[in-house]
mmCIF file of the C-alpha atoms, coordinates in Angstrom:
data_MODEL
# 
_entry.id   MODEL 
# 
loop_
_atom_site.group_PDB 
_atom_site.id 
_atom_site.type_symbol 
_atom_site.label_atom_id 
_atom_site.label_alt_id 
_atom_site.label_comp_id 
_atom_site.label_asym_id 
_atom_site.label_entity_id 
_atom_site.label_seq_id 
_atom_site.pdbx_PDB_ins_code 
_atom_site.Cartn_x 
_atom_site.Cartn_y 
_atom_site.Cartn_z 
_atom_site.occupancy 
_atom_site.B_iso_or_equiv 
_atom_site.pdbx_formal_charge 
_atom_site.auth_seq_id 
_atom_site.auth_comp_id 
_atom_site.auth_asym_id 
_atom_site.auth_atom_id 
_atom_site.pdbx_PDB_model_num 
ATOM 1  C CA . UNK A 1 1  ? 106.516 121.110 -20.113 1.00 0.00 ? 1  UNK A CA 1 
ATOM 2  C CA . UNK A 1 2  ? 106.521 124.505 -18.092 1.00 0.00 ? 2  UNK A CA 1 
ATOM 3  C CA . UNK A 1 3  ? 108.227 127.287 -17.429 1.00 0.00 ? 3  UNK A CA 1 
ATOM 4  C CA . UNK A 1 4  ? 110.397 127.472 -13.953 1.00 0.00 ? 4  UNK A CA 1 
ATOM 5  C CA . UNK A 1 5  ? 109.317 130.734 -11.940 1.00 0.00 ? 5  UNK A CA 1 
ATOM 6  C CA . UNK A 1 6  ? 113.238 131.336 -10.942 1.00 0.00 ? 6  UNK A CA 1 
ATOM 7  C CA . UNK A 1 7  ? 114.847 131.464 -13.826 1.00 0.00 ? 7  UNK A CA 1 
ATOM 8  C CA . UNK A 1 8  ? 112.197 131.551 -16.547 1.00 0.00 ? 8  UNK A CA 1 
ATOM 9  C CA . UNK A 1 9  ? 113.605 128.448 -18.149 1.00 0.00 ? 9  UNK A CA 1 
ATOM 10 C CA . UNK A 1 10 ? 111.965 125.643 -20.027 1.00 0.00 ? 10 UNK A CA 1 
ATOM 11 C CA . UNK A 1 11 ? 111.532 122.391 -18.051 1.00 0.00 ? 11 UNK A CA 1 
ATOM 12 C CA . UNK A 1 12 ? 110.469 119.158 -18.901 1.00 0.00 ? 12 UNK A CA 1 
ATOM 13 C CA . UNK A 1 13 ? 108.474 116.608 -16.623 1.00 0.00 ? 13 UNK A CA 1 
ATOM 14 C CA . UNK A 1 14 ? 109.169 113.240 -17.857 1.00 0.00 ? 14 UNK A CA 1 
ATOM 15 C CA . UNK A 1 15 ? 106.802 110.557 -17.104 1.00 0.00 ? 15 UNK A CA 1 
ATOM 16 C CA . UNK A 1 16 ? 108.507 106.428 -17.487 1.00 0.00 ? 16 UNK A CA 1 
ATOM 17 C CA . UNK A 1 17 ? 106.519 103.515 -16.555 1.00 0.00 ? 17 UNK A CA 1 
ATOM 18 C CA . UNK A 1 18 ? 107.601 100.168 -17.257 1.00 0.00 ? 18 UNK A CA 1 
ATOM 19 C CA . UNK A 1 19 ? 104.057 97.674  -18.471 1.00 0.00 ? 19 UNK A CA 1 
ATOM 20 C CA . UNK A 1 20 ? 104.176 93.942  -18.918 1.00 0.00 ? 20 UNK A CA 1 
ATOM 21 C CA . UNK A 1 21 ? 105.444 92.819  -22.875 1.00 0.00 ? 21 UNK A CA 1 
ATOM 22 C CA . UNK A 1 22 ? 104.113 89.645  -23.484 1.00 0.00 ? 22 UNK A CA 1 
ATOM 23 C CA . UNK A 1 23 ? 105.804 87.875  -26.620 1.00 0.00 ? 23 UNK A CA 1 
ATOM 24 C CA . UNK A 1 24 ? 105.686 84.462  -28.204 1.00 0.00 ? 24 UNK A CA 1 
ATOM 25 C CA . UNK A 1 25 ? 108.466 83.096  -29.727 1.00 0.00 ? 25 UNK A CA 1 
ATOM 26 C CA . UNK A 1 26 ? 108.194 81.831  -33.144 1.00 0.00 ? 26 UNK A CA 1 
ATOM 27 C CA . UNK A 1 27 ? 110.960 79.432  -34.406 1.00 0.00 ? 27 UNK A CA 1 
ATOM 28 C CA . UNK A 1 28 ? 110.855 78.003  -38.598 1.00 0.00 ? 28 UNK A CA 1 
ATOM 29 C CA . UNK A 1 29 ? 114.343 77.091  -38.465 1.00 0.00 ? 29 UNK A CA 1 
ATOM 30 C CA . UNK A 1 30 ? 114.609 72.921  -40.262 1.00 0.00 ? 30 UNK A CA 1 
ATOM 31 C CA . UNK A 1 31 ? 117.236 70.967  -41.237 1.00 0.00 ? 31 UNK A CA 1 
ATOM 32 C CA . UNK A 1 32 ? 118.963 70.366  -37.371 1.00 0.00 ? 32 UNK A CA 1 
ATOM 33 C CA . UNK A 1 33 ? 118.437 74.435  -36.916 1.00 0.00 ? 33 UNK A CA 1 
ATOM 34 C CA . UNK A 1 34 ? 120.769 75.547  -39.403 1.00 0.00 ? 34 UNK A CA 1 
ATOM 35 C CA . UNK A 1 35 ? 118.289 77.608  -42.059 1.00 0.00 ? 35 UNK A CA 1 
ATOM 36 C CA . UNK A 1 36 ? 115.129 79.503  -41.182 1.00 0.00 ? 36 UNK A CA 1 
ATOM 37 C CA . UNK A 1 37 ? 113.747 82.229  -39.047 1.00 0.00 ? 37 UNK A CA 1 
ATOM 38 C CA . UNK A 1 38 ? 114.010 82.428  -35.147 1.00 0.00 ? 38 UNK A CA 1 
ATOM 39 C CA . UNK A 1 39 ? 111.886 85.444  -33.670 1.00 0.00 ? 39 UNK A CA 1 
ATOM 40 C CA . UNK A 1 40 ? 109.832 86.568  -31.074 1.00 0.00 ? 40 UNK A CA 1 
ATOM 41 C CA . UNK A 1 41 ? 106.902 88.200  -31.572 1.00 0.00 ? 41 UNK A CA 1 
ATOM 42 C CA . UNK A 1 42 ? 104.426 90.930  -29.626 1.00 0.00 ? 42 UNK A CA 1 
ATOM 43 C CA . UNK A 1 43 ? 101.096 89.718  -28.535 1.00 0.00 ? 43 UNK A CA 1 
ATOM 44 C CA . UNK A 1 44 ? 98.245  91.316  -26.519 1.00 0.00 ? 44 UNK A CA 1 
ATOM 45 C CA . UNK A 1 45 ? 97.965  90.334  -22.578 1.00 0.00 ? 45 UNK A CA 1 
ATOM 46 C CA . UNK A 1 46 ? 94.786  88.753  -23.799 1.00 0.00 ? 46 UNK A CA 1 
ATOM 47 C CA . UNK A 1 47 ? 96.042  86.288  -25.875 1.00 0.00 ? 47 UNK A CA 1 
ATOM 48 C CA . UNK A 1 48 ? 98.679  85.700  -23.544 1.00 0.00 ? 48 UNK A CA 1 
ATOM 49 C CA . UNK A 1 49 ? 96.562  84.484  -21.170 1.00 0.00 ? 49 UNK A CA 1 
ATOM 50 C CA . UNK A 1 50 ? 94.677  82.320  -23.770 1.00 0.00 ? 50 UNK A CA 1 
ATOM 51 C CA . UNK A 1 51 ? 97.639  80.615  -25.053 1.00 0.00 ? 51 UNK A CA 1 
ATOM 52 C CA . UNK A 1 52 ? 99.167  80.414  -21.325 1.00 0.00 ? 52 UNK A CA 1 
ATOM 53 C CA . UNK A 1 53 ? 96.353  77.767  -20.971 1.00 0.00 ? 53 UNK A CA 1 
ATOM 54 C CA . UNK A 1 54 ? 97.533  75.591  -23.714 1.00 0.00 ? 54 UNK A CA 1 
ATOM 55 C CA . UNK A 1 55 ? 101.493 75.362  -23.465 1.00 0.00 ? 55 UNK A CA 1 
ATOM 56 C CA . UNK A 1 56 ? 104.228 75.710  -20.824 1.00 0.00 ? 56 UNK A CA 1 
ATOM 57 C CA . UNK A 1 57 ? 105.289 78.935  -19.821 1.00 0.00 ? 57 UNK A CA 1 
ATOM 58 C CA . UNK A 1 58 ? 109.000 79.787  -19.402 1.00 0.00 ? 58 UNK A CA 1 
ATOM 59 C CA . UNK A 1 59 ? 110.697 82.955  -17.544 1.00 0.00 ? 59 UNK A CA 1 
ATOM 60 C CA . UNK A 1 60 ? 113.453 84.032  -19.532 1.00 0.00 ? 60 UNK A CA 1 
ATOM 61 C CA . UNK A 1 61 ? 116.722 84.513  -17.908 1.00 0.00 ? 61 UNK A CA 1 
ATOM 62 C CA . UNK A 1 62 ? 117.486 88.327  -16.780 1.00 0.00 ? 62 UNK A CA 1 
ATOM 63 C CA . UNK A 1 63 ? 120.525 90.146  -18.547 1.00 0.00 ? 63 UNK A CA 1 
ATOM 64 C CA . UNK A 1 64 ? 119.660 93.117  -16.251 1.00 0.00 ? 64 UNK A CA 1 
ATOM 65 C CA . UNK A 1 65 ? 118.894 95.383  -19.135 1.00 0.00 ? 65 UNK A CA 1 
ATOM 66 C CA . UNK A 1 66 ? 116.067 96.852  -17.179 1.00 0.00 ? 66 UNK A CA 1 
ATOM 67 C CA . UNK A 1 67 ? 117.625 96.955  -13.991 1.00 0.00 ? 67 UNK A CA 1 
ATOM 68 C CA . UNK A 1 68 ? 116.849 100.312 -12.176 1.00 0.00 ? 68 UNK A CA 1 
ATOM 69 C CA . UNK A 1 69 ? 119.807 101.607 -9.914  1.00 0.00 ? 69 UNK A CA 1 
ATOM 70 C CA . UNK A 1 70 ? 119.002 104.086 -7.527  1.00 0.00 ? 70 UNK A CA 1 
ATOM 71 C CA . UNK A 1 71 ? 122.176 106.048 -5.470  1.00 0.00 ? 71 UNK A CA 1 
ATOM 72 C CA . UNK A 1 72 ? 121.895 105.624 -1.864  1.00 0.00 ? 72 UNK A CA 1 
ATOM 73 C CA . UNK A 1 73 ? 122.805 108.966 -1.124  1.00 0.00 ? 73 UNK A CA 1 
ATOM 74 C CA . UNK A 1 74 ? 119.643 110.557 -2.962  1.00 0.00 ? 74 UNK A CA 1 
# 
């Protein structure tokens, strides 16, 4: 936060950075699917790369939710 020197008005410097989220997902669904819990849970980069080791790893496909669009003319 500080103060602009024009018009003595409160700004705000915003800071975003996008990190790697690992998750592993965790399906308990039985019975051909139909009943159960199917979620994905946070783990630590660490244990990513433990458990990359010991199962295939996947890329999951992009719905462009964290696309970043920047305007040409800028």
């Amino acid at each position: 936060m500080y103060i602009d020197s024009i018009d003595n008005t409160t700004k705000y410097n915003y800071h975003s950075e996008i990190q790697e989220v690992f998750q592993k997902h965790i399906d308990e669904r039985y019975f051909f699917k139909l009943f159960g819990n199917d979620f994905w849970v946070d783990i630590p980069s660490e244990n990513y790369s433990f458990l990359k080791k010991s199962c295939e790893d996947y890329d999951i496909p992009s719905d462009n939710e964290l696309s970043l669009k920047f305007n040409v003319n800028d």
